[in-house]
C-alpha positions in Angstrom: 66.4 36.2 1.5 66.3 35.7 -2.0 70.4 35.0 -2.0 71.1 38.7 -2.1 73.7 40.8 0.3 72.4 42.1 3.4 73.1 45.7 2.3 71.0 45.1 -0.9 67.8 43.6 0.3 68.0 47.2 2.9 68.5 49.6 -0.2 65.3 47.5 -2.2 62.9 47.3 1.1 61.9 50.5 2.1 60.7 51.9 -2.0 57.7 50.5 -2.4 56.8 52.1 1.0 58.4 55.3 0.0 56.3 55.2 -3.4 53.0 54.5 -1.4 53.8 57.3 1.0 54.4 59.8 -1.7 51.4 59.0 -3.5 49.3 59.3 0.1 50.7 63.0 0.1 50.0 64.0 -3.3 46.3 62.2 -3.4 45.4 64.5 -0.1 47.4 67.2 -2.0 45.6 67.3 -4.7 42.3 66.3 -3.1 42.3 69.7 -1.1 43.1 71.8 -4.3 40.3 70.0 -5.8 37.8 71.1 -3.0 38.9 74.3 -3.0 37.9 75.0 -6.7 34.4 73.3 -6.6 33.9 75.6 -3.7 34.5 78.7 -5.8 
């Protein structure tokens, strides 16, 4: 795919799923702080 080494494409796959993970996390994260201090 796209002419590159096998080991390449594997290093260059998994980010952007790693990126959308991370910002899952922090969105519920931070969404639970957030509904903590409007319940004060």
């Amino acid at each position: 795919m796209f002419n590159l080494p096998a080991e390449t494409f594997w290093w260059l796959v998994p980010w952007p799923f790693i990126w959308v993970g991370l910002a899952l996390v922090l969105y519920v994260k931070l969404k639970r702080e957030d509904e903590k201090e409007n319940d004060r």
